[in-house]
C-alpha positions as MATLAB code, in Angstrom:
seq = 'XXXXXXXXXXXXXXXXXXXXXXXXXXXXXXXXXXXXXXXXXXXXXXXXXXXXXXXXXXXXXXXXXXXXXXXXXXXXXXXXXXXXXXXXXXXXXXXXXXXXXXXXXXXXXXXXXXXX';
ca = [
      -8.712  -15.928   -8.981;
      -6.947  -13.616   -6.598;
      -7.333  -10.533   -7.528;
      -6.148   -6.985   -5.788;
      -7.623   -3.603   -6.325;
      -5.895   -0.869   -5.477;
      -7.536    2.904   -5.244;
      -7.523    6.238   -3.589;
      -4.602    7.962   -5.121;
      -4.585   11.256   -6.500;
      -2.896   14.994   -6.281;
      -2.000   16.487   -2.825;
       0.050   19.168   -1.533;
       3.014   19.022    0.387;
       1.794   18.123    4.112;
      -1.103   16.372    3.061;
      -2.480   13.207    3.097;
      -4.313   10.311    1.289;
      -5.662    7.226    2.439;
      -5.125    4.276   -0.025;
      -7.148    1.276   -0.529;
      -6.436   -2.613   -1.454;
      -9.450   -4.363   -1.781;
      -8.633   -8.309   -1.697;
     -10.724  -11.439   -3.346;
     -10.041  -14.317   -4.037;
      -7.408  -15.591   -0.793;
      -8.214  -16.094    2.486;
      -6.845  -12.825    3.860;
      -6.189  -14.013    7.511;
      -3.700  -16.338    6.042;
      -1.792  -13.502    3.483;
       1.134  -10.896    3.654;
      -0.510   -7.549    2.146;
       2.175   -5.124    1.238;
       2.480   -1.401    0.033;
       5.001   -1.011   -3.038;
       5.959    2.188   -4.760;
       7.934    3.310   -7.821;
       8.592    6.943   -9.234;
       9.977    7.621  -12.803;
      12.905    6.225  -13.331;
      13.313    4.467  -10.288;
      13.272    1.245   -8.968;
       9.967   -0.317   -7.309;
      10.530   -0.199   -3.623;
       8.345   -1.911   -0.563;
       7.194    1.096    1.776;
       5.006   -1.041    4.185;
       3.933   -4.567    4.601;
       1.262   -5.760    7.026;
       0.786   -9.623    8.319;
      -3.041  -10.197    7.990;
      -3.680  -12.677   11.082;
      -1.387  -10.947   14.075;
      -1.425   -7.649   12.195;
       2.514   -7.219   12.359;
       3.727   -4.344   10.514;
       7.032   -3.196    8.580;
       7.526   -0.042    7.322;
      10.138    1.611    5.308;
      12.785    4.110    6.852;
      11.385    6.841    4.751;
       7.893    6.374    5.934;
       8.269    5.350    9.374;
       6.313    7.423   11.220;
       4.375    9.128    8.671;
       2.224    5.778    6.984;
       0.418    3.956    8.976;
      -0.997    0.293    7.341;
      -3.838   -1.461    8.836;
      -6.571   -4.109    7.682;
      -9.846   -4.481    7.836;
     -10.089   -8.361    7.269;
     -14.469   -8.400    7.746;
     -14.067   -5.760    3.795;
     -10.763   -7.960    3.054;
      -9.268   -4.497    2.666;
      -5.676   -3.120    3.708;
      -5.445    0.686    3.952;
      -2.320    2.684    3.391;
      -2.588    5.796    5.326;
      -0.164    8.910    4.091;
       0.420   11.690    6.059;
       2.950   14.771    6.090;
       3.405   14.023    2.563;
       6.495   15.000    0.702;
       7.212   15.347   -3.114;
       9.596   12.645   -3.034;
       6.493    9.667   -1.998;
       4.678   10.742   -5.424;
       4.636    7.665   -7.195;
       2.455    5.140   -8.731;
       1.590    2.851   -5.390;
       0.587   -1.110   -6.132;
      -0.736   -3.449   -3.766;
       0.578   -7.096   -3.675;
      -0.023  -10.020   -1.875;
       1.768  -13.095   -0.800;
      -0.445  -16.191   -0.461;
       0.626  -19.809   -0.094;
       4.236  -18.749   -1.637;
       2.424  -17.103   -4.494;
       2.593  -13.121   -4.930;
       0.508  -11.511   -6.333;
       0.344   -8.042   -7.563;
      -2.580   -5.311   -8.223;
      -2.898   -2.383  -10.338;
      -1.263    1.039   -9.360;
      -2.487    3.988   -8.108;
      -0.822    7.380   -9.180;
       0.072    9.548   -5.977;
       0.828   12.982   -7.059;
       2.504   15.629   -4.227;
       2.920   19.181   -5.230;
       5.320   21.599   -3.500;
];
């Protein structure tokens, strides 16, 4: 089974940051899409940044282009979300999901909580 565990959220200030992590089983992560998702209360889920696991091609967001930085480490089958500068608008519960042989599949969230 592939399975997708997401961790290191948790309660920042303004400015901050947080490295999050996706830890991967189950796929054979050179072949798999790993992507960063998001969603706040009351709003829609929305893709912040997306990583190609075997040319490590990346796609961020406009709202966190410069500030995230996504990277893999394929030997832990891991994808790390790093967050800096945060703002009180990225709190949000952040999943992990990957796409694998047309499949996706999705991991648990991880609540990211930015004070002002």
């Amino acid at each position: 089974d592939v399975q997708l565990q997401a961790s290191g959220g948790g309660l920042v200030q303004a400015g901050g940051s947080l490295r999050l992590s996706c830890a991967v089983s189950g796929l054979t992560f050179g072949n798999s899409a790993i992507a960063w998702f998001r969603q706040a209360p009351g709003k829609e889920r929305e893709g912040v940044a997306c990583i190609v696991s075997d040319n490590d091609d990346t796609v961020y967001s406009d709202s966190v282009k410069g500030r995230f930085t996504i990277a893999s480490d394929n030997a832990k089958n891991t994808v790390y979300l790093q967050m800096n500068s945060l703002k009180p608008e990225d709190a949000a519960v952040y999943f992990c999901n990957a796409n694998y042989r047309v499949i996706v599949y999705w991991g648990q969230g991880t609540l990211v909580t930015v004070s002002s």
